[in-house]
C-alpha positions as CSV (number, residue, x, y, z in Angstrom):
1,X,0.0,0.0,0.0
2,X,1.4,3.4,-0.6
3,X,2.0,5.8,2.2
4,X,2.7,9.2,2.1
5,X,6.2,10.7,2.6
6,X,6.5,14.2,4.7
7,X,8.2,16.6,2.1
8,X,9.2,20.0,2.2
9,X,8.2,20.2,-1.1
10,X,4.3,21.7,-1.6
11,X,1.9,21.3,-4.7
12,X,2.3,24.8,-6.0
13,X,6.1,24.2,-5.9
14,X,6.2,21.2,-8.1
15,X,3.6,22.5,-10.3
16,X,5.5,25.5,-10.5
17,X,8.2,23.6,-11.3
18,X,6.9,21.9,-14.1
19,X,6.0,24.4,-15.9
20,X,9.5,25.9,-15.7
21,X,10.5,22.7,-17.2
22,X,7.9,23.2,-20.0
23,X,4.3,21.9,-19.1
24,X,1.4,23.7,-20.0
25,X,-0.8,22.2,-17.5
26,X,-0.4,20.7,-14.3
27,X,-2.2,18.8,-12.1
28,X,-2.1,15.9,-9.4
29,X,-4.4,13.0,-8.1
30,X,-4.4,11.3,-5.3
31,X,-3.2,7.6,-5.7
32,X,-5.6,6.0,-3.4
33,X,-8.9,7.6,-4.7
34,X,-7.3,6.0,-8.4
35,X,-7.2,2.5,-6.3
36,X,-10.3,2.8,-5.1
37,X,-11.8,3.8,-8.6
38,X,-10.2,1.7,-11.5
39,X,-11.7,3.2,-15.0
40,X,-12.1,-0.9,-15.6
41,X,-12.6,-3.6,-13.4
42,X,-11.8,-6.5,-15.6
43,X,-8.4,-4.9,-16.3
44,X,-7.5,-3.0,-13.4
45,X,-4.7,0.0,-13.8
46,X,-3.8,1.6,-10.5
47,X,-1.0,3.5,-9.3
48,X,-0.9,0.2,-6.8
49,X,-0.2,-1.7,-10.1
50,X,3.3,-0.1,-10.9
51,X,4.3,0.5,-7.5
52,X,3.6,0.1,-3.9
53,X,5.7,2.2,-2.6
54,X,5.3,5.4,-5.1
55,X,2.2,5.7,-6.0
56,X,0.4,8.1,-3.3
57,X,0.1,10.8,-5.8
58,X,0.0,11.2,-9.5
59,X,1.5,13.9,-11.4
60,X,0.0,14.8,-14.5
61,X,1.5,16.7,-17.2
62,X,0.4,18.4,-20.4
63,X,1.6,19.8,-23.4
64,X,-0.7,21.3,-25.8
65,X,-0.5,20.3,-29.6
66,X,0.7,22.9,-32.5
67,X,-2.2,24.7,-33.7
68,X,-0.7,24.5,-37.1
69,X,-0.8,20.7,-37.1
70,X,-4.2,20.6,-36.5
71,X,-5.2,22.9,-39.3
72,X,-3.8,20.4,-41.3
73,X,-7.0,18.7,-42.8
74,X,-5.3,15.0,-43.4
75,X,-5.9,12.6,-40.5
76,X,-2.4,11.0,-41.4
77,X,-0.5,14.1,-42.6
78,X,3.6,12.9,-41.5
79,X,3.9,16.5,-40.2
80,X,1.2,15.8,-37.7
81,X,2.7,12.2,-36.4
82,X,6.4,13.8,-36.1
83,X,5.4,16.4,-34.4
84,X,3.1,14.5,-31.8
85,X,6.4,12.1,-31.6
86,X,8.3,15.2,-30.5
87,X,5.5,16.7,-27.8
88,X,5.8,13.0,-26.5
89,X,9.8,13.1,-26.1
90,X,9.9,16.6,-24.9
91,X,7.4,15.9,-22.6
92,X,9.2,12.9,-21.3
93,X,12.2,14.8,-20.9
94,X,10.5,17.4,-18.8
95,X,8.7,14.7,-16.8
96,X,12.4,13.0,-16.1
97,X,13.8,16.4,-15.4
98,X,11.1,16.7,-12.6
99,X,11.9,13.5,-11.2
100,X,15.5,14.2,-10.5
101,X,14.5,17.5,-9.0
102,X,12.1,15.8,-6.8
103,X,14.3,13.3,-5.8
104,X,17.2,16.4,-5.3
105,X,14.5,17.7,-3.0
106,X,14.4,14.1,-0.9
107,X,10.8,13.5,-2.8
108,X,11.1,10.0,-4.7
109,X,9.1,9.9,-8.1
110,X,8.5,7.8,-11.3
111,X,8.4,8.6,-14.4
112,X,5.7,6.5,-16.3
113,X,5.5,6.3,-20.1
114,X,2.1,5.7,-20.6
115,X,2.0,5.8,-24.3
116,X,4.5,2.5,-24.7
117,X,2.1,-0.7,-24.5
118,X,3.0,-3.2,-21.6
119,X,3.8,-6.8,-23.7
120,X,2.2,-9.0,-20.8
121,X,-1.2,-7.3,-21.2
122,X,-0.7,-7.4,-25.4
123,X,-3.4,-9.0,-27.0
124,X,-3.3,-9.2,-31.0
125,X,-6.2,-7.4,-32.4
126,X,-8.2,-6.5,-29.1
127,X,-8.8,-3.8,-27.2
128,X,-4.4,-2.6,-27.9
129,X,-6.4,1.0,-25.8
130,X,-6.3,-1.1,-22.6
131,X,-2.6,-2.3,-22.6
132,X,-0.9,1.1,-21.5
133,X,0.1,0.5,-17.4
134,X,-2.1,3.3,-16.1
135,X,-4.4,5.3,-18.1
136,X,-3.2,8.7,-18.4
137,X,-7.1,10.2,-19.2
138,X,-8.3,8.9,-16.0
139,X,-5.6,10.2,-14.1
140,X,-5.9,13.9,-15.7
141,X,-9.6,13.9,-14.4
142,X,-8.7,12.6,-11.0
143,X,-6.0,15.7,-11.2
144,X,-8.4,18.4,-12.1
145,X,-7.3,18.9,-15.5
146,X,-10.6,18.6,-17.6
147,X,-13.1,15.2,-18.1
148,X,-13.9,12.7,-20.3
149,X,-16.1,13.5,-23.7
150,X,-18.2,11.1,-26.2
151,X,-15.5,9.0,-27.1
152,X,-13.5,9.1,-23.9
153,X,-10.5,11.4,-25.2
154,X,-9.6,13.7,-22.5
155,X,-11.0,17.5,-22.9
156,X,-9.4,20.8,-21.2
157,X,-10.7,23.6,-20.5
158,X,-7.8,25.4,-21.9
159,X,-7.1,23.4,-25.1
160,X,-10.0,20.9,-25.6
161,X,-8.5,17.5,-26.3
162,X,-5.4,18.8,-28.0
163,X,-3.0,17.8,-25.3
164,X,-0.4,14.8,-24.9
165,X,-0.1,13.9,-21.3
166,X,2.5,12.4,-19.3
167,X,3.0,11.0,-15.5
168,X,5.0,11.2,-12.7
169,X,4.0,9.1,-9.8
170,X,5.4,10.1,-5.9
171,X,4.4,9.5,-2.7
172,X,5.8,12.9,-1.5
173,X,3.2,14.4,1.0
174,X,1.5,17.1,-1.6
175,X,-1.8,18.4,-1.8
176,X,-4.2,16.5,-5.0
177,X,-6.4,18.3,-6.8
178,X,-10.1,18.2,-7.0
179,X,-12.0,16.6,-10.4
180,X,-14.9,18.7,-12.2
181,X,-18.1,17.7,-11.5
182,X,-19.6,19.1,-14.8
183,X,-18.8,17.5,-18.1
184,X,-17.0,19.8,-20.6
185,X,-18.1,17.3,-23.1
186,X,-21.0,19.1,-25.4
187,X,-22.2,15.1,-26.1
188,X,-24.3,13.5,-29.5
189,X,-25.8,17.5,-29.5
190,X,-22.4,18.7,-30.7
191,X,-21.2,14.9,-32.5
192,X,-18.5,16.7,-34.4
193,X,-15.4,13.9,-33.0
194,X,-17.8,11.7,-34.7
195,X,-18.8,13.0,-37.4
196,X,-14.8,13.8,-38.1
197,X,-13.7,10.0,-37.1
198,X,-12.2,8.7,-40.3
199,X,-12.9,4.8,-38.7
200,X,-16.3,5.7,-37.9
201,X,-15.3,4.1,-33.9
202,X,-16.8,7.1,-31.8
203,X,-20.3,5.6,-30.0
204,X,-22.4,6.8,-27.5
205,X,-20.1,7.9,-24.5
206,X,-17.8,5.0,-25.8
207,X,-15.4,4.2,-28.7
208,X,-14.7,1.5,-30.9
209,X,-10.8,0.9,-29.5
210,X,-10.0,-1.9,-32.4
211,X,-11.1,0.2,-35.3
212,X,-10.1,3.3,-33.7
213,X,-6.4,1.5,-33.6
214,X,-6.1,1.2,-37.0
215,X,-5.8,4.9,-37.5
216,X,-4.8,6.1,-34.2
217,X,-1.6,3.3,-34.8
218,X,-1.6,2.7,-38.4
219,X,1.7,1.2,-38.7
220,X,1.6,-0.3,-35.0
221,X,2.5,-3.9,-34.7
222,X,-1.0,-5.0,-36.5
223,X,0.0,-3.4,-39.0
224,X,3.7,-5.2,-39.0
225,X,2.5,-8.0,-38.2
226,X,0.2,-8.4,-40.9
227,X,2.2,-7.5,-43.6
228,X,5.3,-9.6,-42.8
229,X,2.9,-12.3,-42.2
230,X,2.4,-11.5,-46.3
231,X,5.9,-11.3,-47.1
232,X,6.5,-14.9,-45.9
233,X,3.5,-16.1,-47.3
234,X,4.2,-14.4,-51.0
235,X,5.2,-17.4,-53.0
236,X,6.7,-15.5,-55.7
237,X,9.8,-14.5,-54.8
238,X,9.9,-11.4,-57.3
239,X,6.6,-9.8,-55.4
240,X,8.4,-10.7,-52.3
241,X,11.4,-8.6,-53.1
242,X,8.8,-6.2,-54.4
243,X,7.0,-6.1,-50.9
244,X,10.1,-5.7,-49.1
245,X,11.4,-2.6,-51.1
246,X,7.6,-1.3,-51.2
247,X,6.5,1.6,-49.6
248,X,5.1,0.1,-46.6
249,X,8.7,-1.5,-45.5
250,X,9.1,2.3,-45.7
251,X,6.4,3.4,-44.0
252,X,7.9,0.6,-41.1
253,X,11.1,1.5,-40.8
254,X,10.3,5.4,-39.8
255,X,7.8,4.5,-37.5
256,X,10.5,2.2,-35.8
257,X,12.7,5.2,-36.2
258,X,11.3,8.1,-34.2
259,X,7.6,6.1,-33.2
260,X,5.6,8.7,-35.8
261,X,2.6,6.5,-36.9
262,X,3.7,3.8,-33.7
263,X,2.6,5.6,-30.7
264,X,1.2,8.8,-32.9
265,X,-1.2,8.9,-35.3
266,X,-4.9,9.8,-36.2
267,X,-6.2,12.7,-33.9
268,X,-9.0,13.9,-36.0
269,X,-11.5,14.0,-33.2
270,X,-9.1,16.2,-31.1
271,X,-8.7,18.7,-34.0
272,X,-12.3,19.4,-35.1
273,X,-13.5,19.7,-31.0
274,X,-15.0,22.9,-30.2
275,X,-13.9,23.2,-26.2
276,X,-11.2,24.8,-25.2
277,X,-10.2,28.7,-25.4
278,X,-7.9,28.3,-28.2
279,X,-10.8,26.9,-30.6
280,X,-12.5,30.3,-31.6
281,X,-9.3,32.4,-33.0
282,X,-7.1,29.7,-33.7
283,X,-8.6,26.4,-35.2
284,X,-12.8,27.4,-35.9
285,X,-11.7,28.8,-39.6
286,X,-10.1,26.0,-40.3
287,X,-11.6,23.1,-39.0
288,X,-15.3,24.2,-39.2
289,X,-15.8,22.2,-42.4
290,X,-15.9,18.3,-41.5
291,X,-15.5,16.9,-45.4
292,X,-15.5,13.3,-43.2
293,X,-19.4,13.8,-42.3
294,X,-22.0,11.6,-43.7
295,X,-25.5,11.3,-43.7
296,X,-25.2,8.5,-41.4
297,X,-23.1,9.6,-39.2
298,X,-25.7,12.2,-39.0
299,X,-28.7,9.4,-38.8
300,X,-26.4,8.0,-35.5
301,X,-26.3,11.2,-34.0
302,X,-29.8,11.8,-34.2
303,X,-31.0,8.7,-32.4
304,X,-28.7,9.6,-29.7
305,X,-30.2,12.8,-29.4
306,X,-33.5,11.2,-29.3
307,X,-32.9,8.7,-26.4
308,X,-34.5,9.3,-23.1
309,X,-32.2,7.8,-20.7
310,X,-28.3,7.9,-20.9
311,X,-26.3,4.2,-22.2
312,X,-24.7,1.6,-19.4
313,X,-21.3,3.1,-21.3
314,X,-21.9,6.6,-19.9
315,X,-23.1,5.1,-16.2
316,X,-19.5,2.9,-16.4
317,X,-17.8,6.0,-16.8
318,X,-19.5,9.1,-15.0
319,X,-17.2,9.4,-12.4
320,X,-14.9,11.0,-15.1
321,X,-17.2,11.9,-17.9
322,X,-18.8,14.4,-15.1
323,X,-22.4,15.7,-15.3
324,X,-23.9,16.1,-18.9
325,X,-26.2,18.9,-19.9
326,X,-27.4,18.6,-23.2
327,X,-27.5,22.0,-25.2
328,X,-31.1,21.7,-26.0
């Protein structure tokens, strides 16, 4: 069990810090409340999980994406997976530099890379969402930073969904934060992450993780997998050679590279989302038009709309979806 550890060292003071370091937001949850409240109890991930002995707070961190890249219309535009493979290593490099000053400041911490999948919980084609050690979305709410919308991506107040998150877990004797009651979320009413979704995977307060995986990681290890898996099958040697020197052995070896199109990839639903305060002057002119929009995506939307009570998905996650109030 994780006990807290008296520090010198206060909330403001590391938040402080981590900003200095390069954060744009900051906040902190309390370990045990995350124990007590797993976002799934068939596949538990709690602070607990990693470590006993570090886990009594968890700090989350947030950098915001480029508003350029999200003016980009492509859901797999390279500049937009390089630069989310950058946020993610500068914001790892700022989480590790808070560590060591932490632990300069007698405060043991952890740096946890949430993005990279853990290999005992991999499972070929299902669910790849539910592999990471601790879900960094969860742990944002729990920290005060924002709540869940329709398709579970985190929202901010500050910058909607358009923020990569990293952790730092401590047991350092700092105040947590307190999570919004109220949902940011506008819900089905608003429908634009779904109506934007190139794999059609946003559902009512849920989201398709398998189909939303084959754009969110479209040249993951499915995607390797799969096509060595046809390279060794290809009986003809000539279209094996072919294969090999094709453009998606390409597309393979930068992803192993530097990760773009690995842990990065389709964000669509995070660039076309009307919350946050930079939407208005910095992405509305741009984005406004959803070319992906169909009339059944529409059709979906409007039953949603027209239910009467809320769906079990939305009860399973209240805690951090918050308290929705449709616009109409």
């Amino acid at each position: 069990m994780n006990e807290l550890i008296s520090t010198s060292l206060t909330s403001d003071q590391v938040k402080a810090k981590a900003k200095e370091f390069g954060a744009d937001l900051v906040g902190i949850a309390d370990g045990a409340i995350m124990d007590q409240y797993p976002p799934d109890l068939k596949n538990p991930r709690t602070p607990s999980h990693i470590t006993e002995i570090d886990g009594a707070r968890v700090i989350v961190l947030a950098k915001r994406i480029s508003f350029a890249t999200s003016r980009l219309p492509a859901w797999n535009d390279q500049h937009k997976f390089y630069g989310d493979e950058l946020l993610i290593s500068a914001l790892e490099e700022l989480a590790l530099d808070l560590v060591f000053w932490m632990e300069d400041n007698g405060a043991p911490a952890l740096l946890v890379p949430y993005h990279h999948v853990d290999p005992l919980k991999f499972k070929k084609g299902k669910d790849t969402q539910a592999t990471h050690p601790l879900s960094a979305e969860h742990a944002a709410v729990e920290a005060g930073l924002g709540t869940l919308g329709l398709n579970h991506q985190l929202i901010t107040r500050e910058y909607g969904p358009r923020v990569i998150l990293g952790l730092v877990l401590t047991s350092a004797d700092i105040d947590p934060d307190s999570k919004m009651e109220e949902a940011l979320c506008l819900g089905p009413e608003c429908g634009r992450c779904l109506k934007a979704c190139p794999a059609d995977a946003v559902q009512y307060w849920d989201r398709d993780w398998a189909a939303c995986d084959t754009f969110r990681s479209p040249f993951g290890f499915e995607f390797m997998s799969n096509y060595l898996t046809s390279i060794l099958t290809e009986e003809d040697q000539l279209q094996q050679i072919a294969k090999l020197r094709g453009m998606e052995s390409s597309e393979i070896f930068q992803a192993m590279l530097r990760g773009s199109g690995i842990i990065t990839g389709c964000r669509r639903c995070a660039d076309v989302c009307p919350v946050g305060n930079d939407y208005e002057n910095l992405l509305k002119k741009w984005v406004d038009e959803i070319p992906e929009e169909t009339p059944e995506k529409l059709k979906r939307l409007e039953e949603m709309v027209a239910e009467a009570t809320l769906p079990e998905a939305y009860e399973k996650q209240h805690r951090w979806i918050g308290k929705f109030n449709p616009i109409n």
